[in-house]
N, C-alpha and C positions, 0 to 999 in steps of 0.2 A: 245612224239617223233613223228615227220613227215616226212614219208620217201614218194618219188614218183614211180613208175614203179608199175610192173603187184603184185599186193599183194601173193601171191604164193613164188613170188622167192623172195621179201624180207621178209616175215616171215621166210623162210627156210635160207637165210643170217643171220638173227641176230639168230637164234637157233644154227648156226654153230658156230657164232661170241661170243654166250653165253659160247659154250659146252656144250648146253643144251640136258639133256636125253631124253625129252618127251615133244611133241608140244601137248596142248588140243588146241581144235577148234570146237566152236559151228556152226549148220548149219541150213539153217531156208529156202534154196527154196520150193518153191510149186506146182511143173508142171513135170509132165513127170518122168523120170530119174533122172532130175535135185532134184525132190522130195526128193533121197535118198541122193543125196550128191552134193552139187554147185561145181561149177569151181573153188574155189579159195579152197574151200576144197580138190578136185580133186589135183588141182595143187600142192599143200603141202604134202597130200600122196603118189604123185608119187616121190615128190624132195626130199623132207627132208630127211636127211641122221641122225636121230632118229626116235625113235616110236612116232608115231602119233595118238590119240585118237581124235575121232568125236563123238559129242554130237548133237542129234539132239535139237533143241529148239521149 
């Protein structure tokens, strides 16, 4: 599947679209903040309307 826009709001679209319970999501930045969790990671635990689990990689 090939979707275009900001990745946050379409992983959080098709987990809605699923009725999905539980988004996992690997994270892999390396600087700063960003170390603990990226933006698109970011952006899915703040939107997703399920629970969200982050793996670091």
């Amino acid at each position: 599947m090939i979707k275009f826009g900001k990745p946050y709001e379409q992983i959080c679209s098709l987990a809605k679209k699923k009725n999905a319970d539980l988004i996992m999501l690997g994270t892999h930045s390396k600087k700063g903040l960003q170390a603990l969790i990226g933006s698109t990671a970011t952006g899915v635990a703040n939107y997703a309307k399920c629970d969200v689990s982050l793996i670091k990689v």
